[in-house]
C-alpha positions as CSV (number, residue, x, y, z in Angstrom):
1,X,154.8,85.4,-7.7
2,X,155.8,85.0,-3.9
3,X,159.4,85.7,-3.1
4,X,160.1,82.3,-1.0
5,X,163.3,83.4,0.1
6,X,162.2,86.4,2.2
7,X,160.8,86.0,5.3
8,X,156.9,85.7,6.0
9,X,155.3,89.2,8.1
10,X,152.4,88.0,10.1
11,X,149.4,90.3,10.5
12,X,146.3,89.9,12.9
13,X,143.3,92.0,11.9
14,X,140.7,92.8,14.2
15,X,137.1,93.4,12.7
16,X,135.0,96.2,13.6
17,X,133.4,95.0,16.9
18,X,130.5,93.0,16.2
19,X,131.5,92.1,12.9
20,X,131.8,88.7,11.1
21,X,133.5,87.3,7.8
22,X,129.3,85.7,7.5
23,X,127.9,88.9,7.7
24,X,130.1,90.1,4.7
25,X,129.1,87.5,3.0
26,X,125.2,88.1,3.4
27,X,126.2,91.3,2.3
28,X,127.8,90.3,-1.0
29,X,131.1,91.7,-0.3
30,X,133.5,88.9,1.3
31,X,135.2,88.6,-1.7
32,X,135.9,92.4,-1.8
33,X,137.2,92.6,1.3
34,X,139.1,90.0,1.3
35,X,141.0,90.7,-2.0
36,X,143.7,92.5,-0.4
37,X,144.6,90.0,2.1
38,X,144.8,87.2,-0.9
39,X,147.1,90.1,-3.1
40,X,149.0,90.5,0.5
41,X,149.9,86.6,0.2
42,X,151.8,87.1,-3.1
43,X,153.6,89.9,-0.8
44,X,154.9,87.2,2.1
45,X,152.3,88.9,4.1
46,X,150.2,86.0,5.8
47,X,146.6,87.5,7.9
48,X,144.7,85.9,10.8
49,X,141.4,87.7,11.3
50,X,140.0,88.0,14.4
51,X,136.1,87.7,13.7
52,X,133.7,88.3,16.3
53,X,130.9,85.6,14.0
54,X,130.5,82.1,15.8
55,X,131.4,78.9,13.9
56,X,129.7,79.4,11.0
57,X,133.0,81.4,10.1
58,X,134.7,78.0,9.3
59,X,132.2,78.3,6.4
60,X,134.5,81.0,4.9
61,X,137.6,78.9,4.4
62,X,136.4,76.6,2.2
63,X,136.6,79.3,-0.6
64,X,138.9,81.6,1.5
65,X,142.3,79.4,2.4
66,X,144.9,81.9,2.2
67,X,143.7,83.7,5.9
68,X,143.1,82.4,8.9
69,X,140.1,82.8,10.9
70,X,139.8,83.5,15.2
71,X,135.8,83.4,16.2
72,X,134.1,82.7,18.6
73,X,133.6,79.0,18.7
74,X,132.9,78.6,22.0
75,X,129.8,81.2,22.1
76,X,130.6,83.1,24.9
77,X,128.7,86.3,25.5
78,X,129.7,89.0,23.4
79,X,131.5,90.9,25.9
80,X,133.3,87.9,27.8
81,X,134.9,86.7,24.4
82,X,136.0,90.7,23.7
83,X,137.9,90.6,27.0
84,X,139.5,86.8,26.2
85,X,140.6,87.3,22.9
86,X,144.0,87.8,24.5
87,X,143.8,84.7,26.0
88,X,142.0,82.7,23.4
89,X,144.6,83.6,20.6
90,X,147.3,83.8,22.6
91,X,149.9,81.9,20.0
92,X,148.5,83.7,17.1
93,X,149.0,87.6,19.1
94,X,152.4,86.1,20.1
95,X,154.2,85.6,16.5
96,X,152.1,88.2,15.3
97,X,154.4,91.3,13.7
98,X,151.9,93.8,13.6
99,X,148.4,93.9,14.6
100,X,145.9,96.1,12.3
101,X,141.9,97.6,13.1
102,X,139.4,97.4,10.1
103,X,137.8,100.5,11.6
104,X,138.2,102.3,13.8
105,X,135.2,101.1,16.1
106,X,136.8,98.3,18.5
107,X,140.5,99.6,18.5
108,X,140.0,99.4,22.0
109,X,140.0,95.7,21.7
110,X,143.4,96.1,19.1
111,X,144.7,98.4,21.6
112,X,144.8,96.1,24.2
113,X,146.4,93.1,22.5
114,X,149.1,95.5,21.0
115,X,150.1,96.6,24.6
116,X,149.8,92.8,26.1
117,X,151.9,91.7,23.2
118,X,154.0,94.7,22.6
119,X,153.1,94.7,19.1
120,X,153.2,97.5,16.3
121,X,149.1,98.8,16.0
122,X,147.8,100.5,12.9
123,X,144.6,101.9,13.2
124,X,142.9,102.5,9.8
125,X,139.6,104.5,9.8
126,X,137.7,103.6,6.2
127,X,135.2,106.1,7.0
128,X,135.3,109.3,9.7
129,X,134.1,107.3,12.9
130,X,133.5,110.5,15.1
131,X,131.6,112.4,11.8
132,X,129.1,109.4,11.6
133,X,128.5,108.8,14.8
134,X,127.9,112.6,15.9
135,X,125.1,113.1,12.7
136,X,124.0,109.7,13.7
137,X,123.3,111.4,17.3
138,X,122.8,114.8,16.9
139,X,119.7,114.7,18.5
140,X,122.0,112.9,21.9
141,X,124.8,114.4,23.2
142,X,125.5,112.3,25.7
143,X,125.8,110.1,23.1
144,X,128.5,112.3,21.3
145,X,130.5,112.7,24.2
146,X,130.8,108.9,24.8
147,X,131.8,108.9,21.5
148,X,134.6,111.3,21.4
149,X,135.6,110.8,24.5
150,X,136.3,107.2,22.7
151,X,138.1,108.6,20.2
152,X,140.3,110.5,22.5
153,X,141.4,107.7,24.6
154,X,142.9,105.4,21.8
155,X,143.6,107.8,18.8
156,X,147.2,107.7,19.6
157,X,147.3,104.1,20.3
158,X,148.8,103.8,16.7
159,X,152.2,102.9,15.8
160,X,150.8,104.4,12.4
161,X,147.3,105.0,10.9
162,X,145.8,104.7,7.2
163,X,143.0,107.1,6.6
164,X,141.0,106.8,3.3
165,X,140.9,110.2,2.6
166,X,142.9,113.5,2.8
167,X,139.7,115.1,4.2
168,X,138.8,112.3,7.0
169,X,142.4,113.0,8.2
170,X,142.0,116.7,8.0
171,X,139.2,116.7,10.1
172,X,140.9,114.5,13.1
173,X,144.0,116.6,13.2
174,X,142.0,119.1,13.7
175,X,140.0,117.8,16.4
176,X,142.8,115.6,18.2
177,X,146.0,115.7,18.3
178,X,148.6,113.1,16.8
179,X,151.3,112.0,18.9
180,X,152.4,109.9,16.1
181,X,153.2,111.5,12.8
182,X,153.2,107.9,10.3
183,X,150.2,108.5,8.5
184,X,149.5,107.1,4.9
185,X,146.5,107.9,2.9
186,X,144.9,104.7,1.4
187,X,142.2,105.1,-0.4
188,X,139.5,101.6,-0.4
189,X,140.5,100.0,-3.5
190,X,139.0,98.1,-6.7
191,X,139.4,94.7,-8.4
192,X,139.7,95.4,-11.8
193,X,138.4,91.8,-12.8
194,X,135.1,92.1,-10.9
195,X,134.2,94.6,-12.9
196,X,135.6,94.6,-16.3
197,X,132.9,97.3,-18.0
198,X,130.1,95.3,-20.0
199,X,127.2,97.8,-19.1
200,X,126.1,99.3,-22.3
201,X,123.9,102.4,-22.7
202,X,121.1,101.3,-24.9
203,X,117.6,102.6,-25.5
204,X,116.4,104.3,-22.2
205,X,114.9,101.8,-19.9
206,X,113.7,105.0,-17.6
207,X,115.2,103.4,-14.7
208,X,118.2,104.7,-11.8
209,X,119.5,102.4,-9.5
210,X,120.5,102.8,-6.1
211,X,123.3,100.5,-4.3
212,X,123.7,101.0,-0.4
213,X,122.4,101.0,2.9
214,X,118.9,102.3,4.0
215,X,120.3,105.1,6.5
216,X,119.1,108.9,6.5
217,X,122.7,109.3,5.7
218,X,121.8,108.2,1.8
219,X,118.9,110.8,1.8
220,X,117.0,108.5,-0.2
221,X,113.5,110.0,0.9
222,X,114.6,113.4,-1.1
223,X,115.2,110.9,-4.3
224,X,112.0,109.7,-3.7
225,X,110.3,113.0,-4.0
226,X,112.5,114.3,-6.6
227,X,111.3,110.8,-8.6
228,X,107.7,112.4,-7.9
229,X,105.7,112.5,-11.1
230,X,108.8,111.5,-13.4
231,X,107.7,108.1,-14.4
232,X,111.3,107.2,-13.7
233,X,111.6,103.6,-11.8
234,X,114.3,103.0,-9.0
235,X,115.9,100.3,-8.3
236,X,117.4,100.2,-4.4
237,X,119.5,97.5,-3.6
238,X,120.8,97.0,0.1
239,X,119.8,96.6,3.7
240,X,119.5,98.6,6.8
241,X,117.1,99.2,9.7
242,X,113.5,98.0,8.8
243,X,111.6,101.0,10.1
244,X,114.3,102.7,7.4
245,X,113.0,100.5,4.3
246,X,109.5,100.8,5.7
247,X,109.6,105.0,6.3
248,X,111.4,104.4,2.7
249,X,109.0,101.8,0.9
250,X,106.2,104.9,2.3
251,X,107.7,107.9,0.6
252,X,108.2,106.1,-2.7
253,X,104.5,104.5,-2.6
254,X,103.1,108.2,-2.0
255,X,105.3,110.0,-4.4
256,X,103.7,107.3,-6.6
257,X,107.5,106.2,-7.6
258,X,108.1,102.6,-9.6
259,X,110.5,101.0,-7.3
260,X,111.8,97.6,-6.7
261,X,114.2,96.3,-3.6
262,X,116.9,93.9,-4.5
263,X,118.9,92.1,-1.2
264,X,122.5,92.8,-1.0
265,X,123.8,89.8,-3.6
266,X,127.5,88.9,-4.9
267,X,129.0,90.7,-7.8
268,X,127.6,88.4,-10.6
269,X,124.6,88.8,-9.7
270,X,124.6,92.5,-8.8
271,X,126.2,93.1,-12.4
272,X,123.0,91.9,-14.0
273,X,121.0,94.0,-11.5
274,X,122.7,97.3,-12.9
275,X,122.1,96.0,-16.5
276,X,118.5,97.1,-15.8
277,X,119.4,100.7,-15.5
278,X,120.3,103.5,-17.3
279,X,122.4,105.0,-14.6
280,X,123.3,105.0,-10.9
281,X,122.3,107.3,-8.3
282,X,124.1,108.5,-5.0
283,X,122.1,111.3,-3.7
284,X,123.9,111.5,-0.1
285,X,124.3,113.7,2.7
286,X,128.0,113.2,2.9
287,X,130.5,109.9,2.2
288,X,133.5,108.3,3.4
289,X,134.9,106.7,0.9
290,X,132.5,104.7,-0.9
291,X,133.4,101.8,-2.5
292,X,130.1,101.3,-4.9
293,X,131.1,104.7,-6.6
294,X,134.3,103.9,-7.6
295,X,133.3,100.1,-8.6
296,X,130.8,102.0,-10.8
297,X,132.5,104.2,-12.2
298,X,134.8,101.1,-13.0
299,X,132.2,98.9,-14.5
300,X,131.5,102.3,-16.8
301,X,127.8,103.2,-15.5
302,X,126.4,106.7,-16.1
303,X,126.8,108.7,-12.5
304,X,124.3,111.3,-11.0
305,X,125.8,112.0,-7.3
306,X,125.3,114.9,-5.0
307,X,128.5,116.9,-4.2
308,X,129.5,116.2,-0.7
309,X,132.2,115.0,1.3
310,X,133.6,111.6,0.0
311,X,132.2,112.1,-3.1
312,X,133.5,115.3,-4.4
313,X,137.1,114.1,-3.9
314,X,136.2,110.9,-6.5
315,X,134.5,112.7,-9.2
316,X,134.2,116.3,-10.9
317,X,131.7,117.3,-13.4
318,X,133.3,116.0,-16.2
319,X,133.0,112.4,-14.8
320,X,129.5,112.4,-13.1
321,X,126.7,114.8,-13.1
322,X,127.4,115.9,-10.0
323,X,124.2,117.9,-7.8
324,X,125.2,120.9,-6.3
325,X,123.2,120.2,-3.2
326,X,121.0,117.5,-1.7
327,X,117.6,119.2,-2.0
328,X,114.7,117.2,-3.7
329,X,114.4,120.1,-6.2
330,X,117.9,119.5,-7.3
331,X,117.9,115.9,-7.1
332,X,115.4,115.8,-9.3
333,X,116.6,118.6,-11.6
334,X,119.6,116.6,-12.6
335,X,118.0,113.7,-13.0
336,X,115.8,115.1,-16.1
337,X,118.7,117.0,-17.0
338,X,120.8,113.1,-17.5
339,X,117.9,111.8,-19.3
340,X,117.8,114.8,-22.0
341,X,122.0,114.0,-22.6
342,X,122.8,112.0,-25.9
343,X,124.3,109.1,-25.5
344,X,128.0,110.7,-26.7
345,X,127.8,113.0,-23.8
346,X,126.9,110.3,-21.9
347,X,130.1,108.2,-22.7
348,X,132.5,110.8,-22.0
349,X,131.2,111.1,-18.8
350,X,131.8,107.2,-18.2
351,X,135.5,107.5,-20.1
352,X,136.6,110.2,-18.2
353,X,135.6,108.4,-14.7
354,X,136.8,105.2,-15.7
355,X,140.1,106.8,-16.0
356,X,139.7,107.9,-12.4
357,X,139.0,104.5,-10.7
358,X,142.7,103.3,-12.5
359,X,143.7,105.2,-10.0
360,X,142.5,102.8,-7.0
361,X,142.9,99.2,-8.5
362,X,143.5,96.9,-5.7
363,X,147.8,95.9,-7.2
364,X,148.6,99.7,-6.4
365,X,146.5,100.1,-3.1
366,X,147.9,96.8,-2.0
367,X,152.0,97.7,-2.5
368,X,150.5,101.2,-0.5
369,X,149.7,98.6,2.5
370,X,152.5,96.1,1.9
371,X,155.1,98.9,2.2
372,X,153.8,100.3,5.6
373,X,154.2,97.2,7.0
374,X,157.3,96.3,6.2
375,X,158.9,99.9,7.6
376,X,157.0,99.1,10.7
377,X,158.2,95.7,10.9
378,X,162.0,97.1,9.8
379,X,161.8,99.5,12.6
């Protein structure tokens, strides 16, 4: 229940440039994302969220009341509305008591309306902004130094930064240094409700299920060949480039793989997606701190994963079958070596990671965030 008698901390939260509260929704995540900003509420903590979508954002607030929503209703151009934000939401940035990034891409943007404003930033990177960008361009580096040189221009813009994980943070105080020593690690969180565990193992269906984006960062092509004469089906559900889904849909049609693409849908409906599985699959290169593991380890699916960065840290092999690398050849040799597991096995698995994801449920993650804000706000 809210505490009416303590005073109400306003937060503004900038999206990743380019992103909308509409596109989340296409995606089948609003809800998700938003859950912490409705838990924040109960906490006297009241967000505006600066969107860069068009009016179609209104949309959101039908379902969403508890936030408020800055877009771009007059459809400037991209750019112009970036450098008038200031000016467009100048009353909001005003009694504003702390400002906040969603990523770390566009803390230019939050940089400049904390200095304007003299405001309190915290910059929160979900995901290691510098690590994707540079294997997203290793073949440009021109590229990577635009990047970094990004980085190094506003990483100490914060007045205190939240980084998902111990190893994300690792890696940038290595690279850069921190003027500013208030860092929390927040790990994404999980709504317990969304996914109260109904999947059941049954009688193997012979089917794996894939949840994510289409990005050479899933290595999705290796699962494909490791599928190769299996007669294991996949199930892929997400979105990405199309030349990805297309170089994808090619690999799994010669490797003569069973497959079916589902869009990106809302949790109701993903839930019954999963029910067609016997397990789920995240065969990547390396991770941030991905959400869909921890939601189903949660919801108490069977896990194969490789052992990489932002995915070792989650889970150990005694709560997923975890691949030692991301080779076809071992892809593929722990995905026999799930389907010839009983089904006890099997449940411990499930038990024992279930157990883990207690660990990020959205009420504990939430007081994490609630707390920073209200030193910052104190100080």
């Amino acid at each position: 229940m809210v505490n009416r008698e303590s005073k109400t901390l306003n937060l503004v939260l900038f999206l990743t440039l380019g992103g909308s509260l509409q596109q989340w929704s296409k995606e089948g995540i609003l809800d998700r994302e938003l859950a912490l900003y409705k838990k924040l509420k109960e906490h006297n903590i009241s967000t505006s969220i600066i969107s860069f979508g068009d009016r179609t954002e209104k949309e959101i607030l039908i379902k969403h009341p508890y936030i408020k929503i800055l877009y771009n209703k007059y459809n400037l151009h991209p750019r112009l509305y970036s450098y008038l934000i200031p000016l467009l939401f100048f009353e909001v940035l005003k009694k504003a008591d702390l400002i906040k990034t969603n990523q770390f891409y566009g803390v230019h943007l939050a940089k400049r309306a904390a200095s304007l404003f003299s405001k309190k930033l915290i910059i929160r990177q979900g995901y290691s902004f510098i690590d994707h960008r540079s294997r997203e361009n290793r073949d440009n580096p021109k590229a990577i130094k635009i990047y970094e040189k990004y980085v190094r221009n506003n990483i100490n813009a914060g007045s205190a930064f939240i980084f998902t994980t111990k190893q994300i943070y690792s890696d940038y105080e290595r690279k850069y240094k921190f003027n500013n020593k208030n860092i929390r690690i927040i790990p994404n969180y999980i709504v317990l409700n969304n996914w109260i565990p109904t999947f059941k193992i049954s009688k193997e269906k012979k089917t794996l299920i894939y949840i994510g984006r289409f990005s050479e960062q899933k290595n999705l092509i290796s699962l494909s060949k490791a599928l190769k004469n299996t007669n294991i089906k996949l199930i892929i559900v997400g979105d990405g480039e199309e030349n990805e889904k297309k170089n994808l849909e090619k690999s799994l049609s010669n490797n003569k793989v069973d497959f079916k693409f589902f869009k990106r849908t809302n949790q109701n409906n993903l839930k019954k997606i999963i029910n067609l599985a016997d397990a789920f699959i995240l065969p990547s290169l390396y991770e941030g701190n991905p959400k869909i593991l921890v939601e189903m380890m949660s919801y108490k699916v069977p896990i194969i994963a490789t052992k990489v960065p932002g995915i070792d840290n989650l889970v150990d092999n005694k709560s997923c079958l975890l691949i030692p690398d991301t080779t076809a050849k071992s892809i593929r040799a722990y995905i026999l070596k799930f389907y010839k597991l009983n089904k006890e096995k099997k449940k411990l698995y499930i038990q024992n990671a279930y157990k883990i994801s207690l660990n990020y449920r959205l009420e504990k993650i939430c007081k994490e965030e609630s707390d920073l804000y209200k030193l910052l706000n104190e100080k």
